[in-house]
C-alpha positions as CSV (number, residue, x, y, z in Angstrom):
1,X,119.9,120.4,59.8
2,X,118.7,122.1,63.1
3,X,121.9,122.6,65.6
4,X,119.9,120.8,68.5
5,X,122.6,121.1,71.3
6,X,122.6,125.3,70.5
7,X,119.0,125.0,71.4
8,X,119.3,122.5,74.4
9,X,122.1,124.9,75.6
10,X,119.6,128.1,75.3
11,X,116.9,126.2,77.5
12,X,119.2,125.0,79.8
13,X,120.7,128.6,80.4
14,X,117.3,129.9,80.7
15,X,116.4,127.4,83.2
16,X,119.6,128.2,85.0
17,X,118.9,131.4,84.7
18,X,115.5,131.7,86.2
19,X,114.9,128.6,88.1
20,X,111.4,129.7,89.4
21,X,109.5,129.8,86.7
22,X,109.8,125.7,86.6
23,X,108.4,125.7,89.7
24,X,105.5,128.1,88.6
25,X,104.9,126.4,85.9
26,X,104.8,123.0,87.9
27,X,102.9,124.5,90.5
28,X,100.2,126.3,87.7
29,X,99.6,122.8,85.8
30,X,99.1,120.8,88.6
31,X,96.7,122.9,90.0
32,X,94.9,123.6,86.8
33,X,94.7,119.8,86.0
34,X,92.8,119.7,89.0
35,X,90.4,122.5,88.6
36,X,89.6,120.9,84.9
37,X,89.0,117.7,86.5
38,X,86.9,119.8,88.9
39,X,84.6,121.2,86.2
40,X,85.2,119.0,83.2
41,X,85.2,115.2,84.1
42,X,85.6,114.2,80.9
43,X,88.6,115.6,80.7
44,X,89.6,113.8,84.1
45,X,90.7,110.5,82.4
46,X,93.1,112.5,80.2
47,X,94.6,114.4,82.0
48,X,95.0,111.4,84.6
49,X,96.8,109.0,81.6
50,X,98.8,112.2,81.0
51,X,100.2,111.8,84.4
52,X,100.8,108.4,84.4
53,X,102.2,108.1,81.5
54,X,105.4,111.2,82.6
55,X,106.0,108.1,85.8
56,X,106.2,105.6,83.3
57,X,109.0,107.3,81.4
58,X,110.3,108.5,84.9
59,X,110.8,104.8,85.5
60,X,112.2,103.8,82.2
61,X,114.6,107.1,82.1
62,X,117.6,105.4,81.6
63,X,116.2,102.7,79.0
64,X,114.8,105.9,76.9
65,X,118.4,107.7,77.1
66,X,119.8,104.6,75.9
67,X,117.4,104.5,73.4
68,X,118.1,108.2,72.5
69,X,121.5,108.0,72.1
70,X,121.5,105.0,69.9
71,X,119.2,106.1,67.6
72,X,120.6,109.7,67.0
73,X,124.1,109.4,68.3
74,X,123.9,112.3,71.5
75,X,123.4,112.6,74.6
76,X,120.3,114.3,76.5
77,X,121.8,117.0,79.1
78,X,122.1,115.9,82.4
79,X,120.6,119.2,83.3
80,X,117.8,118.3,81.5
81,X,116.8,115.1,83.0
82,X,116.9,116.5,86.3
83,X,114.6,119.5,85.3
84,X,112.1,117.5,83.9
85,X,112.6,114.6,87.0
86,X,111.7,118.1,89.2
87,X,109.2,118.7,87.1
88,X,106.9,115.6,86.9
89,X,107.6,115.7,90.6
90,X,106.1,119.2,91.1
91,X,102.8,118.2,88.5
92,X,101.8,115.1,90.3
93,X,102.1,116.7,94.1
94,X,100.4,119.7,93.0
95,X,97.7,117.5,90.9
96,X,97.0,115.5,94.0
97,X,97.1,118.1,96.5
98,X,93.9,119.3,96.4
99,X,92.4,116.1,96.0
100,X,94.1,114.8,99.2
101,X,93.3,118.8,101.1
102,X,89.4,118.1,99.9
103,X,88.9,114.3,101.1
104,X,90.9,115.1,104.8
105,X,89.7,114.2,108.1
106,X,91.8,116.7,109.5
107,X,91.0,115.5,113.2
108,X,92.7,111.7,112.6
109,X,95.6,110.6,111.7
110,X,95.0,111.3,107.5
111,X,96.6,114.7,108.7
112,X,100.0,112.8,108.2
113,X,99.6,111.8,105.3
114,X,98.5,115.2,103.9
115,X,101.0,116.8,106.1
116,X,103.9,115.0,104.2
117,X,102.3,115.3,100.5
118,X,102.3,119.2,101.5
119,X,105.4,118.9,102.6
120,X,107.3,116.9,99.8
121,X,105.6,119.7,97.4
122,X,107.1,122.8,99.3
123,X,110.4,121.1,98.5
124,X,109.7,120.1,95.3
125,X,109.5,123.8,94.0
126,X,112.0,125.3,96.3
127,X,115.4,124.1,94.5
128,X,118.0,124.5,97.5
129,X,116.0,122.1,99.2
130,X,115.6,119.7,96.4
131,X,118.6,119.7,94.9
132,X,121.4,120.6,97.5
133,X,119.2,118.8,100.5
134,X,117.3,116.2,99.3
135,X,119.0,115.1,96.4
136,X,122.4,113.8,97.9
137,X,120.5,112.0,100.5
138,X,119.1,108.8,98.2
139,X,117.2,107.5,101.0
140,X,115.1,110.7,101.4
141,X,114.8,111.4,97.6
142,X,113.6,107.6,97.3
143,X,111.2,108.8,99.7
144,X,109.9,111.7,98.0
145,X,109.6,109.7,94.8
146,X,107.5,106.9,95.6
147,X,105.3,109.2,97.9
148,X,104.5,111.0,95.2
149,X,103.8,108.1,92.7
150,X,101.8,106.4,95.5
151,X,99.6,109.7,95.7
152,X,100.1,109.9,91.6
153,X,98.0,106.6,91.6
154,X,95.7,106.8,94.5
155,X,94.4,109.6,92.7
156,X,94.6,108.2,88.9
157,X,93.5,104.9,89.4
158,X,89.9,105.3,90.1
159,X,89.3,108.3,87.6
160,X,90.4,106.2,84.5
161,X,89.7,102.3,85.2
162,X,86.8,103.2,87.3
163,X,88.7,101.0,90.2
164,X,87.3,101.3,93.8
165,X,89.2,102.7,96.4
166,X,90.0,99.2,97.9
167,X,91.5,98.5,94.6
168,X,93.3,101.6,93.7
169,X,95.1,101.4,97.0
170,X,96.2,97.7,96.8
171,X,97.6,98.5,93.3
172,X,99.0,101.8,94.2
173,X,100.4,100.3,97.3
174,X,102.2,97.6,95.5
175,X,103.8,99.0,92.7
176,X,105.0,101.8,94.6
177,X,107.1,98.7,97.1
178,X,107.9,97.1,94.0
179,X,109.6,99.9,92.0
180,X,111.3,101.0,95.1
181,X,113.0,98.0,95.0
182,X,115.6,99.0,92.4
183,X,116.6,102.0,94.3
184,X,116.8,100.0,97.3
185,X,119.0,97.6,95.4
186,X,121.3,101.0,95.0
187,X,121.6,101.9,98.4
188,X,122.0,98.8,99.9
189,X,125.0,96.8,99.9
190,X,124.3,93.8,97.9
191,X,127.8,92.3,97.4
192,X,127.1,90.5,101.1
193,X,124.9,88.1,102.6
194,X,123.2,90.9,105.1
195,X,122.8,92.9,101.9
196,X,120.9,90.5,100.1
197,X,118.8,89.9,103.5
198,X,117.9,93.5,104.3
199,X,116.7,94.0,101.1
200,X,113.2,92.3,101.7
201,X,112.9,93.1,105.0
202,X,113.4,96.4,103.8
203,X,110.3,95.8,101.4
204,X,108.1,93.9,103.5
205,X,107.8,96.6,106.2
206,X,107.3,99.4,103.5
207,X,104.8,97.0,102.2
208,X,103.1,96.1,105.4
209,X,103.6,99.7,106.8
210,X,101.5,100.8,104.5
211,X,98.8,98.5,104.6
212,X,98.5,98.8,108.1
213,X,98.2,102.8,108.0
214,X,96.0,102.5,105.4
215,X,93.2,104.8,107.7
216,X,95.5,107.4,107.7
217,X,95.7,107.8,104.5
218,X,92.0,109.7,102.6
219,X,90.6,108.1,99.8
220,X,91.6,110.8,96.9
221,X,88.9,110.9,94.9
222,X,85.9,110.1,97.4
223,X,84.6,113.2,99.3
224,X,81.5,114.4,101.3
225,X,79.7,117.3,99.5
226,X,76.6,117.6,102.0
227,X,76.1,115.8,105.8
228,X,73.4,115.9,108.4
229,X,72.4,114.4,111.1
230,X,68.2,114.3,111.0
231,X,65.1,113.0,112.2
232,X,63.0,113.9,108.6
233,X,64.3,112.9,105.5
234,X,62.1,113.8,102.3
235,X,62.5,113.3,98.9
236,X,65.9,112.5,99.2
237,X,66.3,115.7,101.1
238,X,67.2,115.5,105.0
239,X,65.4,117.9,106.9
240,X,67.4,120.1,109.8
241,X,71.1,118.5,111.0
242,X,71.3,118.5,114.7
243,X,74.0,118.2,117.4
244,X,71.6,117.3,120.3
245,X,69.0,114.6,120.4
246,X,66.9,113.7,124.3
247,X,66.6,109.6,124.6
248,X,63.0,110.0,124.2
249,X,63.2,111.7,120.8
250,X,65.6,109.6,119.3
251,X,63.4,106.7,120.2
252,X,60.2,107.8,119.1
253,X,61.6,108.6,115.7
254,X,65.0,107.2,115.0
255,X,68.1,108.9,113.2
256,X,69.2,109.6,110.0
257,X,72.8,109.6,109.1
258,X,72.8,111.5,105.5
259,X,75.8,111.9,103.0
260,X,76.4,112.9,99.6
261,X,79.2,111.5,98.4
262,X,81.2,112.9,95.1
263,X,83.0,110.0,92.9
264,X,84.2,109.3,89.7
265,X,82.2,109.3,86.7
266,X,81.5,105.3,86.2
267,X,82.9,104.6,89.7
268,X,80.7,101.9,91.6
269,X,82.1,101.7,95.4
270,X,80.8,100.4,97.9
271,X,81.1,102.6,101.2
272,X,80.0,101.9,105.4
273,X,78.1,103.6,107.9
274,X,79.5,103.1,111.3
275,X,77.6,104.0,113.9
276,X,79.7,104.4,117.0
277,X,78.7,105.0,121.1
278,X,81.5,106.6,123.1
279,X,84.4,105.2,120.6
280,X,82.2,101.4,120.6
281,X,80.9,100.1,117.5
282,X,77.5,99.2,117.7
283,X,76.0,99.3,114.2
284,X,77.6,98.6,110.6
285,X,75.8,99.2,107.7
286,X,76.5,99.0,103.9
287,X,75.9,101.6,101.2
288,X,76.8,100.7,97.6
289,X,77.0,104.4,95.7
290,X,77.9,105.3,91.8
291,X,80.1,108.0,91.0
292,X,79.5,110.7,88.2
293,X,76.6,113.1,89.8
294,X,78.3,116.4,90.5
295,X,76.6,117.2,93.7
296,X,77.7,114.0,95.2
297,X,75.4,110.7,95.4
298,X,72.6,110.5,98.0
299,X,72.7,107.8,100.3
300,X,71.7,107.9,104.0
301,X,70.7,105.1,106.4
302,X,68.0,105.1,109.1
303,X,68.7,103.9,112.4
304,X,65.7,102.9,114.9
305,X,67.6,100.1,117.1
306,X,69.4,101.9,120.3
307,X,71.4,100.3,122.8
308,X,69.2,100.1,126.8
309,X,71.4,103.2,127.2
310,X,72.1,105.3,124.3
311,X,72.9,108.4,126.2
312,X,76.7,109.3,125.4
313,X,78.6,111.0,122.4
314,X,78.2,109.4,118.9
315,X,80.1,109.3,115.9
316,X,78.4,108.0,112.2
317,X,81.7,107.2,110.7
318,X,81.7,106.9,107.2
319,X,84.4,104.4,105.6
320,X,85.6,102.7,102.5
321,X,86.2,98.8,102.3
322,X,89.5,99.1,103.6
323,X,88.8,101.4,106.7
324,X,89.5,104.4,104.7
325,X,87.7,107.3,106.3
326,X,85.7,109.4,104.2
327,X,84.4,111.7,106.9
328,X,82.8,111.6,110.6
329,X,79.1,112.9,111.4
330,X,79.2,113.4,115.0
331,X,76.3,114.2,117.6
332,X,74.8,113.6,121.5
333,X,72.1,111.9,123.1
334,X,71.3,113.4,126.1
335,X,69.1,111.7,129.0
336,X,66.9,114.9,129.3
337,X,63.9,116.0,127.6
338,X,64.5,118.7,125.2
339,X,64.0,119.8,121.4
340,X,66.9,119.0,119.1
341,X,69.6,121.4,118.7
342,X,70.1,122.0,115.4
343,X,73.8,122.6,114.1
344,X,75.7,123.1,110.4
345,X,77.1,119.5,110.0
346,X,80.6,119.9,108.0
347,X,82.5,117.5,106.7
């Protein structure tokens, strides 16, 4: 019969021992995960469940231990229930990173949201900060954790039940406030009337805080791969992207707004065009595209209907369902005469 604990104790001194090479190997897989994704999207749905499936046990950890220590009468290391806590930590921030890096308007208010995931993963894999910092303080570990499942399943979500990004952030939005709720539960003092009163106003804010934001945060798995603005459009393929239109130009032959989008294999979403005058809405327009071609699907709208006076700075801003901002084409209409300046559109 294998002496278990004598091999539990070897990992656990090795880990000990050299704590960074958790964090390497946390680091390494999550970003690998995403580069197969990347190149093999078939793989994507795997390696998605994969991830899910670590939170699931994450969230049942003290039912499984139970379970473990009925069944063969020990005890799994403390040590190692933190390691691999750490661990699915460091996989799912460094899994979703580049997603979230890759689909950010970094001029709005998604810089946040990217800002914290980058954050929560620098102290992820730097172990004074996590364990002698962040650990003790339950409120700000509570925070770390259901950041990083919300990201975990913004992220999952649409890549294996084809969900749109609508959906995906609903669902991710509301189990995330729902399994906080335990670990609220924790914190809070529940033995008194307050207590049991804070505790859903507690939830409702994170809940409607979250929903309210909701523009700040990208949509993971929706991102631009080519833009222009153009006056030709061909074969699916728009001609020269400007920066500068005259009046005259713009209303003898109208605008294109052009984007191709990248999306899940099998995702159907449906995305807007806003067209925009000087921060005013002026023009809405839906765009239902399908997920799966790697250079991103092609769809473009063709505007011919200006305001009197369309002279000012525009914005095509292009949004999910919710008012999640996939990215911003931006040019000028200018009240003189003059050829279009053509400019590298970027996302």
């Amino acid at each position: 019969m294998p002496n278990w604990n004598h091999y539990l104790e070897r990992v656990l001194e090795l880990m000990r021992r050299y704590p960074g090479l958790i964090a390497l190997f946390g680091f390494c897989s999550g970003v690998g995960s995403f580069i197969l994704v990347d190149r093999q999207q078939g793989m994507a749905r795997w390696i998605a469940a994969i991830l899910l499936v670590s939170w699931l046990w994450l969230m049942l950890e003290n039912s499984f231990t139970q379970l473990f220590r009925r069944v063969f009468k020990r005890e799994i290391p403390p040590p190692l229930l933190r390691y691999a806590t750490q661990m699915i930590h460091q996989e799912s921030l460094f899994f979703v990173l580049p997603f979230f890096f890759i689909t950010t308007t970094w001029n709005s208010g998604q810089l946040v949201f990217t800002g914290l995931l980058g954050a929560a993963a620098l102290v992820s894999i730097t172990d004074p900060l996590y364990y002698r910092w962040l650990a003790p303080k339950r409120w700000l570990f509570l925070g770390l954790h259901t950041l990083t499942l919300f990201a975990a399943l913004l992220t999952a979500l649409p890549i294996i039940f084809s969900l749109t990004t609508a959906q995906s952030y609903k669902l991710a939005l509301g189990t995330a406030v729902v399994l906080s709720i335990p670990s609220l539960a924790v914190s809070l003092p529940l033995k008194t009337l307050r207590g049991w009163l804070v505790l859903p106003m507690i939830v409702l804010t994170l809940g409607g805080t979250g929903w309210l934001l909701r523009s700040w945060v990208p949509p993971a798995t929706l991102w631009m791969t080519e833009v222009a603005v153009t006056t030709q459009l061909q074969d699916r393929t728009p001609g020269e992207s400007i920066k500068r239109i005259s009046v005259n130009e713009l209303r003898s032959r109208g605008l294109y707004a052009y984007t191709s989008i990248n999306a899940p294999r099998g995702l159907n979403e449906r995305i807007y065009h806003v067209w925009q005058l000087n921060g005013r809405e002026v023009d809405r327009i839906a765009l239902d595209i399908h997920g799966g071609r790697k250079e991103g699907y092609r769809a473009w709208t063709h505007k011919l209907n200006f305001p009197p006076n369309p002279v000012g700075r525009w914005q095509v801003r292009v949004l999910t369902e919710d008012g999640q901002m996939i990215g911003v084409l931006r040019f000028r209409v200018t009240d003189t005469d003059q050829s279009p300046t053509p400019v590298n559109q970027a996302n």
